[in-house]
TIKERO-64385 format. One record per residue: x, y, z of N, C-alpha, C in turn. Coordinates in steps of 0.001 Angstrom, whole numbers, padded with zeros to 6 digits, always signed. Layout:
# TIKERO-64385
XYZXYZXYZ/...
# end
This chain:
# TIKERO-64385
+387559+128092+178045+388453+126936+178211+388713+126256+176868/+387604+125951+175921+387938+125846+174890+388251+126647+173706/+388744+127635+173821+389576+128927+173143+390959+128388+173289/+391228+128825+174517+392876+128010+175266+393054+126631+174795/+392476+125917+174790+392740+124782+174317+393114+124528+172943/+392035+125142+172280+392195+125196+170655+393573+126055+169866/+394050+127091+170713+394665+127691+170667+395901+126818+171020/+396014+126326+172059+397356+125825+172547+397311+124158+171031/+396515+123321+170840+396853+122528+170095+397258+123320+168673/+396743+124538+167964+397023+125348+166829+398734+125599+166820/+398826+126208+168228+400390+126452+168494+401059+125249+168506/+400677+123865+169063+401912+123018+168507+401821+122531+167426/+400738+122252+166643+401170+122553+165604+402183+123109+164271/+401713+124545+164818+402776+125585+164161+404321+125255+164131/+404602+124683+165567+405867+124439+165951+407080+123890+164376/+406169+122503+164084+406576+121655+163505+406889+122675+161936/+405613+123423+161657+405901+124145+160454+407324+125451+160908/+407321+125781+162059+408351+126573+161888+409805+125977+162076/+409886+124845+162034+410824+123884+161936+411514+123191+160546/+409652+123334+160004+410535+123172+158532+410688+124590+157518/+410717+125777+157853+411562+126833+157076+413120+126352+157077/+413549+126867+155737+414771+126461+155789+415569+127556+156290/+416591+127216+157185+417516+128246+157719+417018+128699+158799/+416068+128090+159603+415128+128483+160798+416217+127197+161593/+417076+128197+162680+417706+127139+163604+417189+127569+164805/+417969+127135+165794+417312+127138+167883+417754+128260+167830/+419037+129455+167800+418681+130491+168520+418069+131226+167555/+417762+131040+166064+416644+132207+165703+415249+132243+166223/+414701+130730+166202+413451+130398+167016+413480+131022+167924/+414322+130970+169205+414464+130764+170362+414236+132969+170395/+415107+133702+169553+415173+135020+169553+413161+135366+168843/+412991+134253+167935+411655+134412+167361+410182+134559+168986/+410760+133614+169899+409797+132995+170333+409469+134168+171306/+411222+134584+171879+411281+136235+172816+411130+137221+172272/+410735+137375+171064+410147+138583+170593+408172+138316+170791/+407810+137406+169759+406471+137300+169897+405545+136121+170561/+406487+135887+171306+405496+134591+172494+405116+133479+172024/+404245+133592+170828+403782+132253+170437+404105+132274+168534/+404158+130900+168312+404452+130682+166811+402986+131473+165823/+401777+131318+166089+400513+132109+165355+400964+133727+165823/+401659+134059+166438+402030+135734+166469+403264+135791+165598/+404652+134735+165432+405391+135032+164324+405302+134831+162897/+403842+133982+162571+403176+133884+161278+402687+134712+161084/+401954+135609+162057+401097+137010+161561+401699+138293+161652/+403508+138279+161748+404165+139191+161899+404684+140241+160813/+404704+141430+160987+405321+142031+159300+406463+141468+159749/+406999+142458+158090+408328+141726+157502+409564+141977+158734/+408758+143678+158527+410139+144637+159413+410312+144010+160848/+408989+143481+161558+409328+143138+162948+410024+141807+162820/+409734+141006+162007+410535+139751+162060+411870+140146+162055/+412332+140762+160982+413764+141449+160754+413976+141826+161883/+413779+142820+162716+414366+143345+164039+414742+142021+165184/+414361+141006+164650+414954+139767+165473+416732+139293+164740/+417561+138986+165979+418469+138676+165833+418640+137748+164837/+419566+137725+163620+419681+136530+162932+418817+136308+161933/+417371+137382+161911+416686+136894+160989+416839+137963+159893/+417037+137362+158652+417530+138604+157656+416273+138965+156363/+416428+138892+155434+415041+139725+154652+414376+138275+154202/+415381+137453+153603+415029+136026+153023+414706+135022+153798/+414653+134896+155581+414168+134240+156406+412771+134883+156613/+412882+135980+156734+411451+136474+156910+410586+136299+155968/+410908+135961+154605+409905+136332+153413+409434+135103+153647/+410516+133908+154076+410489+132544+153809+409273+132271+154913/+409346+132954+156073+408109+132846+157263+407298+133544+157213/+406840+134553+156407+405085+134673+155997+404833+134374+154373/+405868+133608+153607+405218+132856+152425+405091+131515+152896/+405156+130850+153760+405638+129310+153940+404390+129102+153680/+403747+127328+153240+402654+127070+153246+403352+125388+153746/+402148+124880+154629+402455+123578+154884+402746+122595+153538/+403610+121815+153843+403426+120375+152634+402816+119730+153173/+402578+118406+152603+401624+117096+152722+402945+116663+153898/+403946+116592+153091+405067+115862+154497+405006+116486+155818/+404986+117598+156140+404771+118320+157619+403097+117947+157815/+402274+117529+157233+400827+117301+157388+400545+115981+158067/+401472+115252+157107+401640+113756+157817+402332+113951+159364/+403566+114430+159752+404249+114821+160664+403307+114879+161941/+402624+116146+161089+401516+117042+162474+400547+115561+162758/+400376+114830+162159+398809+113700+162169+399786+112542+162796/+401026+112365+162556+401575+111109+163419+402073+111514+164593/+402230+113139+165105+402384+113514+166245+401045+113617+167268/+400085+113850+166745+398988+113718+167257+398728+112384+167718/+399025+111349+166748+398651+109691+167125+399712+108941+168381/+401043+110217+168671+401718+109878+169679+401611+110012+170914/+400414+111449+170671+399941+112429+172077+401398+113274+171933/+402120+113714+171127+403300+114983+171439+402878+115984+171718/+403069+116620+172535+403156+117967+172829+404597+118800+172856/+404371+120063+172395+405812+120938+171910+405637+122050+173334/+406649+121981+173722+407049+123087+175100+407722+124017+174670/+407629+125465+175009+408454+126305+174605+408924+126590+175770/+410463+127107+175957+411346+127763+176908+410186+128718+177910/+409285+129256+177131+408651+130613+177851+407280+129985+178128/+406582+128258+178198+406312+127892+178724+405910+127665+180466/+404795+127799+181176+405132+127763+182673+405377+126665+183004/+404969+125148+181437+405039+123686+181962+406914+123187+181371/+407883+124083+180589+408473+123381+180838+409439+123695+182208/+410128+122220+181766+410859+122047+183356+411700+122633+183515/+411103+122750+185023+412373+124167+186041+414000+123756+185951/+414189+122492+185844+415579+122685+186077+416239+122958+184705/+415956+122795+183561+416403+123368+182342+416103+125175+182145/+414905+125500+182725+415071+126721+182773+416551+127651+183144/+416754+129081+182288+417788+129300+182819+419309+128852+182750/+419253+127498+182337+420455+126976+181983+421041+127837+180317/+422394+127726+180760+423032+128183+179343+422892+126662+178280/+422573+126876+177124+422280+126324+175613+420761+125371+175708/+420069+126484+176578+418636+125737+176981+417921+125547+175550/+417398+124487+175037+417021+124211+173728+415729+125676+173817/+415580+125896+172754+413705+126474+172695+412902+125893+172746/+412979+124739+172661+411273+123871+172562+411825+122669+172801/+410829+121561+173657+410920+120166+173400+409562+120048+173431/+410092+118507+172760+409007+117672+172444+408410+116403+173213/+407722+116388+173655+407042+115757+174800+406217+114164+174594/+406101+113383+175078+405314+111866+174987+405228+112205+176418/+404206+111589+177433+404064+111402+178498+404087+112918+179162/+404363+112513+180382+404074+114073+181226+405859+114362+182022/+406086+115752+182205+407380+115946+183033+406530+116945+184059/+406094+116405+184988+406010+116754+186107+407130+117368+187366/+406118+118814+188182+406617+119432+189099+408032+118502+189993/+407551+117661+190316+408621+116867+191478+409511+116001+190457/+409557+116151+189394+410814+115773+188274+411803+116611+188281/+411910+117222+189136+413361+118873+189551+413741+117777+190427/+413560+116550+191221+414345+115683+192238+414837+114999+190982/+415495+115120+190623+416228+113616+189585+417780+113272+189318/+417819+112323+189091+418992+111707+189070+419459+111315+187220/+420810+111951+186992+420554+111049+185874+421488+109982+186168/+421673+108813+185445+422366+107867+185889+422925+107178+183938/+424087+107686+183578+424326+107213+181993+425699+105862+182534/+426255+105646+180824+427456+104579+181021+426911+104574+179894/+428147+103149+179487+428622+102662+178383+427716+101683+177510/+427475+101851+176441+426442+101260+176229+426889+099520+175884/+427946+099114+176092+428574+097641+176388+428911+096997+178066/+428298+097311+178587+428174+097383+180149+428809+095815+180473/+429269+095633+181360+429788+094362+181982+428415+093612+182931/+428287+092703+183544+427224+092346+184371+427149+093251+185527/+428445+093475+185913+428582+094397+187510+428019+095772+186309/+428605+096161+185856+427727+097694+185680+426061+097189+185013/+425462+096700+184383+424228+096073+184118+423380+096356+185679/+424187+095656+186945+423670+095880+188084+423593+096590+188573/+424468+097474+188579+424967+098683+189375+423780+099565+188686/+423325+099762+187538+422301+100494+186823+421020+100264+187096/+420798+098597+187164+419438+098823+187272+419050+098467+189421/+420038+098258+189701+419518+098682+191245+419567+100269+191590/+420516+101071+191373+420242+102217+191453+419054+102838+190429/+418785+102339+189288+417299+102786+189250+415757+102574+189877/+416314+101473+190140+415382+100650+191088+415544+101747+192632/+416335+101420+193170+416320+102618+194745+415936+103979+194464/+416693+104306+193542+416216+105780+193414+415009+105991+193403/+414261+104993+192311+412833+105515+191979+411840+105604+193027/+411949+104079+194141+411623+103546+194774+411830+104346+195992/+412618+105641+196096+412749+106294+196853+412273+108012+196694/+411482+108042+195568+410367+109164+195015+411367+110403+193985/+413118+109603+193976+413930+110093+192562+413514+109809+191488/+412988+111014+190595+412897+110927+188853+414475+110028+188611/+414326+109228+187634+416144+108723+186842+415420+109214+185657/+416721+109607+185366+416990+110791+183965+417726+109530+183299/+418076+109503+181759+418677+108591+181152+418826+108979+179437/+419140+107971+178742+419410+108412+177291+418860+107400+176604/+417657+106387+177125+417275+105028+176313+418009+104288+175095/+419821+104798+175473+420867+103989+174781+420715+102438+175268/+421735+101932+174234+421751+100570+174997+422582+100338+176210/+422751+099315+176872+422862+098986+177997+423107+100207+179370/+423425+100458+179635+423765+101386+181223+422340+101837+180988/+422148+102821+180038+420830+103560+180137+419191+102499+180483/+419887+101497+179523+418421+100640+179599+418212+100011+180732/+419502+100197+181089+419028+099040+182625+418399+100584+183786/+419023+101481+183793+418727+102562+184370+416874+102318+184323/+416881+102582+183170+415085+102999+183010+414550+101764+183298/+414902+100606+182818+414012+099339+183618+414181+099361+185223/+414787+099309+185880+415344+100045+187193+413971+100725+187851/+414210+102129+187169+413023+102625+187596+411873+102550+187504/+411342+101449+186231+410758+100913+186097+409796+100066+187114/+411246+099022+187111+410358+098277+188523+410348+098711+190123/+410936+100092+190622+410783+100725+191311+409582+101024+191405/+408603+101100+190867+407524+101602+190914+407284+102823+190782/+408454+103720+190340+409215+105359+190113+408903+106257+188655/+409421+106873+188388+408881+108347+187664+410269+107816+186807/+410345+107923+185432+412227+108169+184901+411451+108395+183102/+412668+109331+183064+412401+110440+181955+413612+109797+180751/+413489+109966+179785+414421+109555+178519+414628+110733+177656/+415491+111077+177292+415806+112003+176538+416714+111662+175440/+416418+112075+174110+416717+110906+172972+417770+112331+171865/+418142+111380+171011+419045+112121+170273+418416+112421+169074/+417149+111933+168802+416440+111740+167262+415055+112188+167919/+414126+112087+166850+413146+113010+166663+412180+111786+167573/+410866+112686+168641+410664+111510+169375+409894+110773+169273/+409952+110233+167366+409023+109455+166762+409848+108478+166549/+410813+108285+166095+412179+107669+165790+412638+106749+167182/+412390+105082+167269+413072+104503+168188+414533+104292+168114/+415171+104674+168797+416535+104117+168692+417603+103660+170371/+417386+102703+170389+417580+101683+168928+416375+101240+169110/+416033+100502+168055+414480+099761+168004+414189+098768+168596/+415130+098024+169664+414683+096918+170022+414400+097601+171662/+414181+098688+172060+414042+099290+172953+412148+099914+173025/+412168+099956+171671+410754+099874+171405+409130+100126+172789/+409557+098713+173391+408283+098953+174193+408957+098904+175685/+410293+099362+175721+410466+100429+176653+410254+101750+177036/+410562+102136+175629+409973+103626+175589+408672+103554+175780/+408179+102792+175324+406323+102956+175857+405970+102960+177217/+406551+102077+177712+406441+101861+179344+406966+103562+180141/+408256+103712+179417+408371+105189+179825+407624+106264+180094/+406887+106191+178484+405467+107193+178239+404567+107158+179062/+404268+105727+179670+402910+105361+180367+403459+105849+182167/+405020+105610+182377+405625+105727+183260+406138+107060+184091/+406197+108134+182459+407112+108776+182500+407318+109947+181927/+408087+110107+181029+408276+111106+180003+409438+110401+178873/+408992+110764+177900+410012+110630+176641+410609+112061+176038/+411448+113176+176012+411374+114164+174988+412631+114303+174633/+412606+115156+173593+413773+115118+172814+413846+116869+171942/+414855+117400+171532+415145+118825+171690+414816+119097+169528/+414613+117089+169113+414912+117584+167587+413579+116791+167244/+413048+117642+165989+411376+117544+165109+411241+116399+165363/+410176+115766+164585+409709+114599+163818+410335+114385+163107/+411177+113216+162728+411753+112544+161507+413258+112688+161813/+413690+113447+162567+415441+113496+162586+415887+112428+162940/+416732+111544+162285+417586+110259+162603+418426+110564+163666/+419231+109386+164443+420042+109458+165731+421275+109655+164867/+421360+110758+164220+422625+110907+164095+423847+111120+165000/+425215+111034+164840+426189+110949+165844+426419+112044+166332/+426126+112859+165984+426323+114251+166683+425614+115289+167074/+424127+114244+167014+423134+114750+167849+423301+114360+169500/+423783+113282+169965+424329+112900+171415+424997+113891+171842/+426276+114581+171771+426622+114677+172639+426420+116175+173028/+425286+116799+171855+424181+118230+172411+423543+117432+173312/+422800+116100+172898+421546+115826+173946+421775+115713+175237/+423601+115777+175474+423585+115552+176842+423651+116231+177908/+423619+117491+177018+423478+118545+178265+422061+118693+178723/+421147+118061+178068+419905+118314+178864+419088+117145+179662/+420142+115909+179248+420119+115185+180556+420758+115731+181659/+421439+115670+181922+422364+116158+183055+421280+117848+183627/+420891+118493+182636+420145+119737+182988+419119+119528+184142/+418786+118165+183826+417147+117887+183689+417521+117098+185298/+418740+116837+185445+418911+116519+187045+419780+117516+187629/+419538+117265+189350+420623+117433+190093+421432+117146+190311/+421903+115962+189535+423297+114952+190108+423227+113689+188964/+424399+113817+188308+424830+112714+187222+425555+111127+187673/+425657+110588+187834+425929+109219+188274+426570+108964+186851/+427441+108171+187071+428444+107780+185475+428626+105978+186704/+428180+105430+185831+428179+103851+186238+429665+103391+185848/+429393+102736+184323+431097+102662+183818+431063+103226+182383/+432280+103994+181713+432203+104751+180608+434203+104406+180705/+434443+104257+178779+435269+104176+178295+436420+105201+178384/+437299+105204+178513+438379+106171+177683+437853+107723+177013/+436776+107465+175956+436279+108341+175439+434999+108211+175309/+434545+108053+176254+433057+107553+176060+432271+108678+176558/+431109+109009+175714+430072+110004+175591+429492+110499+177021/+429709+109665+178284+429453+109927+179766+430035+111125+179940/+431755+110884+179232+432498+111973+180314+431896+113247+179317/+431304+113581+178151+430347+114546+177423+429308+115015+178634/+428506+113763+179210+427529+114543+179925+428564+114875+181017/+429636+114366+181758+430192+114940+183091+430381+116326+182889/+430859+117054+181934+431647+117982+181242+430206+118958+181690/+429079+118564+181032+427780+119199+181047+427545+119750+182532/+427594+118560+182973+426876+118606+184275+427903+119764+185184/+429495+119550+184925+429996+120606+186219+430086+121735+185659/+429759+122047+184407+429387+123585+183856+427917+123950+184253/+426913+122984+184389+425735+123206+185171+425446+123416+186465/+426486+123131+187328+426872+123105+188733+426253+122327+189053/+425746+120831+188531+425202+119253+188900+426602+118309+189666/+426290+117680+190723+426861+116996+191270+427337+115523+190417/+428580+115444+190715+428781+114270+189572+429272+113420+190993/+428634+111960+190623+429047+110919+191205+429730+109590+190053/+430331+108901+190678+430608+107920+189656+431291+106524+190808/+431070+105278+189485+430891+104580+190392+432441+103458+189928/+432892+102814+190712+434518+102689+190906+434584+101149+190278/+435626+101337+189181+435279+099820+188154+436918+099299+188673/+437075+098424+188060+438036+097306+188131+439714+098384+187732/+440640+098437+187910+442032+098496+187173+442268+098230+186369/+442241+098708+185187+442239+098165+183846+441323+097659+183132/+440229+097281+183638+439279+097468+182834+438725+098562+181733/+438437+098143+180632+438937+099691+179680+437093+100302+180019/+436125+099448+180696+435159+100141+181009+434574+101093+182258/+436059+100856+182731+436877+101872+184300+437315+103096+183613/+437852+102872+182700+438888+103913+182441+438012+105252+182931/+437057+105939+181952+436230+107165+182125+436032+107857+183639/+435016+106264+184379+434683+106482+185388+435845+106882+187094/+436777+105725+186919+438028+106089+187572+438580+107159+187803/+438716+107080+186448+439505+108789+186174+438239+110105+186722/+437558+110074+186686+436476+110962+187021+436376+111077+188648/+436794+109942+188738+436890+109667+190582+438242+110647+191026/+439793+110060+190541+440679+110652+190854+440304+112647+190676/+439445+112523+189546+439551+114238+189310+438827+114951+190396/+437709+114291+190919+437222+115069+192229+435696+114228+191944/+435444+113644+191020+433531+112958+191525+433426+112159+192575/+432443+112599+193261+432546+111366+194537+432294+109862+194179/+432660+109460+194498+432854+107746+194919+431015+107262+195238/+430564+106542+194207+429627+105747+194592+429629+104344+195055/+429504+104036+196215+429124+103393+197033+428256+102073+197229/+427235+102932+197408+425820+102432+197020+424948+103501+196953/+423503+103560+196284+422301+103950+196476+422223+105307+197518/+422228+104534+199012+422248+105642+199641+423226+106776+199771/+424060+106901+199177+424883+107883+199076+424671+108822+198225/+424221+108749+197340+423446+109714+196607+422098+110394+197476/+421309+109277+198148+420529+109538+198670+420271+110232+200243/+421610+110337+200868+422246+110651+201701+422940+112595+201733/+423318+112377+200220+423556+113761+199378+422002+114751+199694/+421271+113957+199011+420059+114610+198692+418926+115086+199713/+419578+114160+201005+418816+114555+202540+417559+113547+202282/+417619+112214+201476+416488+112170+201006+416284+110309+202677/+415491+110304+203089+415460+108748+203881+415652+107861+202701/+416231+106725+203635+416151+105375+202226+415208+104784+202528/+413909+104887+203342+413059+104178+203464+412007+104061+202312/+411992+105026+201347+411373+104657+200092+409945+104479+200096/+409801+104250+198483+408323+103791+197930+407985+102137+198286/+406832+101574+198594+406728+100349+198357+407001+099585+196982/+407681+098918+196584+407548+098333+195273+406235+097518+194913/+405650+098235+193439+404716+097202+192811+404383+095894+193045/+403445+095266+193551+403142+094087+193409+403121+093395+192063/+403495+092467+192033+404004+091503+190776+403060+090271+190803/+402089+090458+189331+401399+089662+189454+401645+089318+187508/+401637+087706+187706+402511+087404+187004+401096+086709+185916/+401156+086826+184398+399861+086045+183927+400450+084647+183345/+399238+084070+183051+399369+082696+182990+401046+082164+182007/+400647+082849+180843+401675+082860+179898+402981+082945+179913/+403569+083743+181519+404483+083510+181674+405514+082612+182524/+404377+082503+183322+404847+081311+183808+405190+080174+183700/+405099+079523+182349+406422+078531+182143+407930+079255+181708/+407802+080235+181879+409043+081170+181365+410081+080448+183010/+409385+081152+184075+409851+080674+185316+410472+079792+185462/+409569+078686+184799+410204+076974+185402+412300+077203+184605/+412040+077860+183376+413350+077659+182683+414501+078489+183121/+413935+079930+183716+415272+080994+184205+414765+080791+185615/+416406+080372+185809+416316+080312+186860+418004+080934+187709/+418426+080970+188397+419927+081448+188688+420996+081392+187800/+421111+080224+187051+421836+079956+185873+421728+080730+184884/+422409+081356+184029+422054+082109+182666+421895+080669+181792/+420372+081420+181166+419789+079978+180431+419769+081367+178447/+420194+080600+177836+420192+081414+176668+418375+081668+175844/+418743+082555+174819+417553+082872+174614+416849+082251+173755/+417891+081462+172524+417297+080005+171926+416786+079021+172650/+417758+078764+173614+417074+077676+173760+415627+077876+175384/+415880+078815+175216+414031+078623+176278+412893+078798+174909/+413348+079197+173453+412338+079480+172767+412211+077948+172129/+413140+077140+172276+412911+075946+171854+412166+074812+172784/+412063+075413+174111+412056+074670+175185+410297+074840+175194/+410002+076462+174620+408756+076096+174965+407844+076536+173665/+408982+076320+172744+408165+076040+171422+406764+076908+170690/+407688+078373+170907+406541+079442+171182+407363+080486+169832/+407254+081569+168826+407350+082472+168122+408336+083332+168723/+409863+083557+168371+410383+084514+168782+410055+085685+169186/+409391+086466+168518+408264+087411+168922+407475+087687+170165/+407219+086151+169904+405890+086443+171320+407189+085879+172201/+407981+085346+172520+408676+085535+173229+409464+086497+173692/+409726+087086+173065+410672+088380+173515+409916+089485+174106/+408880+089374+173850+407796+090237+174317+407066+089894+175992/+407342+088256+176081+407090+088042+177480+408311+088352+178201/+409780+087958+177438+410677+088251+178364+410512+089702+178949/+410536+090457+177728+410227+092053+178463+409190+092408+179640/+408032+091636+179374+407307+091579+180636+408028+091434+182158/+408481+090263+182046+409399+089916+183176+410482+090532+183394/+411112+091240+182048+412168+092533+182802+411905+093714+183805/+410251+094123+183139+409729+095499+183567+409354+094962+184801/+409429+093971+185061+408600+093634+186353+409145+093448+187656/+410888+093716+186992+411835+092975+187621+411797+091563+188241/+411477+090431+187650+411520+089167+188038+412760+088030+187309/+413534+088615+186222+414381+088555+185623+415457+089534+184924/+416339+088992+184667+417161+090291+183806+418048+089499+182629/+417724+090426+182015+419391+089988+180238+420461+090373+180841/+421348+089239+180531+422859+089616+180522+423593+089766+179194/+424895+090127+178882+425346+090177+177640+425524+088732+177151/+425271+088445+175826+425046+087293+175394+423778+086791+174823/+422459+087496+175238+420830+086954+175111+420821+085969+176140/+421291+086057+177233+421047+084905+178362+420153+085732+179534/+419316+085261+180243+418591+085279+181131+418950+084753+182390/+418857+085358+183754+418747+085265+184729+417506+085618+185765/+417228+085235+186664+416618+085582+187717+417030+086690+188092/+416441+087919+188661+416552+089022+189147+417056+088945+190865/+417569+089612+191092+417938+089819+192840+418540+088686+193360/
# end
């Protein structure tokens, strides 16, 4: 048992070093990984068998049995360890079934938290990351039901649609997975921070690129095929004209994933996407159970978490109350460190006992 073990932490390891050869991309890996199974069998490979892999030519190969770690991939491997990452390969039995099989299936992700067997039930649920209050809601009650009804929510820990999604499932008391565009050491955006943690503790975090890759712009709209992969059915809340949703819709009906979407105002330019997605053939969301109705699933659900609230936040209470109360002035009201305030508000988000609206204003939840 401890052979396997030692062995499997050696191999993720390796991962990271065969990541940094230069000119080492996903389908040479990916042709690397279906030739010799594990990364310590393509380090101990001759020249000629490496060569007989697709794509790999005399100067990739020399480059993968001269490589020697740097101090920078050393640091990498030691701050992935301090994250708990684990690296999945395609030919993995733990990674997940519903990406299996799919066409532009990454070779490897990278893991925080666990993606568990009954994470093949999931939903993803994306939008615009400037959400209106009605889509804000529409996101985080359907993360909330879903979860609350034993649905994984799939998401992109963007700002707004996504974030309300994962707080959603959050306070569902539910399973919801994040899948990121940057390396899954890299918060983005950063004020999302100890959401993603809650995820980890909740959930799963992974992402298809190393340690250290920035959210560059054109890492999204690859990442979105493996949201949408990673469910049975895409939900588009509200998305723009050209907004990165109708990227994952695109994903999802080449995946043969059910697209739902949910029906915005006339002219609203945060209708536009979703509307139009309606007229083209996505079904009409409703509510909650209609998805859940799709899925054969009862709406009778999970119990929700008991909410037990500590001392500290409870003068938060006395100030949000139905009214949107702004975020200066409750920090003036109770004369406390921006910091440590924002940090209780988040408490009370995850807990669902409040919610942000656009602006930094606060409301009461439900």
């Amino acid at each position: 048992m401890l052979n396997a073990f030692l062995l499997e932490l050696m191999n993720n390891e390796l991962f990271f070093d065969l990541y940094a050869i230069e000119r080492m991309t996903e389908f040479r890996l990916k042709g690397l990984l279906e030739r010799f199974r594990l990364p310590e069998a393509i380090f101990g490979a001759e020249q000629k068998d490496l060569m007989a892999v697709p794509g790999v030519d005399e100067d990739l190969a020399k480059a993968i049995l001269s490589y020697q770690r740097s101090k920078e991939i050393a640091q990498r491997i030691k701050q992935a360890k301090n994250l708990g990452v684990r690296v999945i390969s395609y030919l993995d039995e733990k990674f997940p079934v519903n990406l299996k099989g799919v066409a532009h299936m990454p070779p490897v992700l990278f893991i925080r938290g666990e993606i568990k067997e009954n994470d093949r039930q999931a939903v993803a649920v994306v939008g615009t990351r400037r959400p209106s209050h009605y889509g804000s809601q529409v996101a985080e009650n359907l993360g909330l039901e879903l979860a609350a009804a034993g649905i994984t929510v799939i998401s992109g820990l963007a700002r707004g649609i996504d974030t309300y999604a994962h707080k959603g499932a959050l306070n569902g008391n539910g399973r919801t997975i994040a899948v990121l565009g940057c390396g899954i050491d890299v918060c983005y955006p950063p004020e999302n921070r100890q959401l993603c943690e809650a995820i980890v503790r909740q959930g799963a975090v992974a992402s298809e690129y190393p340690l250290g890759m920035e959210p560059l712009a054109m890492n999204f709209p690859k990442r979105n095929r493996i949201i949408s992969a990673l469910s049975i059915a895409v939900v588009a809340v509200e998305a723009g004209e050209r907004s990165g949703v109708l990227n994952t819709c695109v994903w999802a009906k080449e995946q043969g994933r059910m697209i739902f979407a949910a029906p915005g105002r006339i002219g609203d330019e945060r209708s536009i996407g979703t509307n139009r997605l309606i007229r083209d053939g996505a079904k009409i969301l409703t509510a909650t159970s209609d998805i859940l109705s799709w899925l054969g699933v009862k709406v009778a659900g999970m119990p929700l978490k008991e909410v037990v609230l500590a001392e500290e936040e409870k003068p938060l209470l006395e100030l949000i109350k139905n009214d949107p109360v702004h975020i200066d002035e409750i920090c003036e009201a109770l004369g406390i460190p921006m910091a440590e305030l924002l940090n209780l508000l988040f408490q009370l988000e995850v807990k669902g006992i409040i919610k942000q609206i656009p602006g930094k204003f606060f409301v009461r939840a439900g």
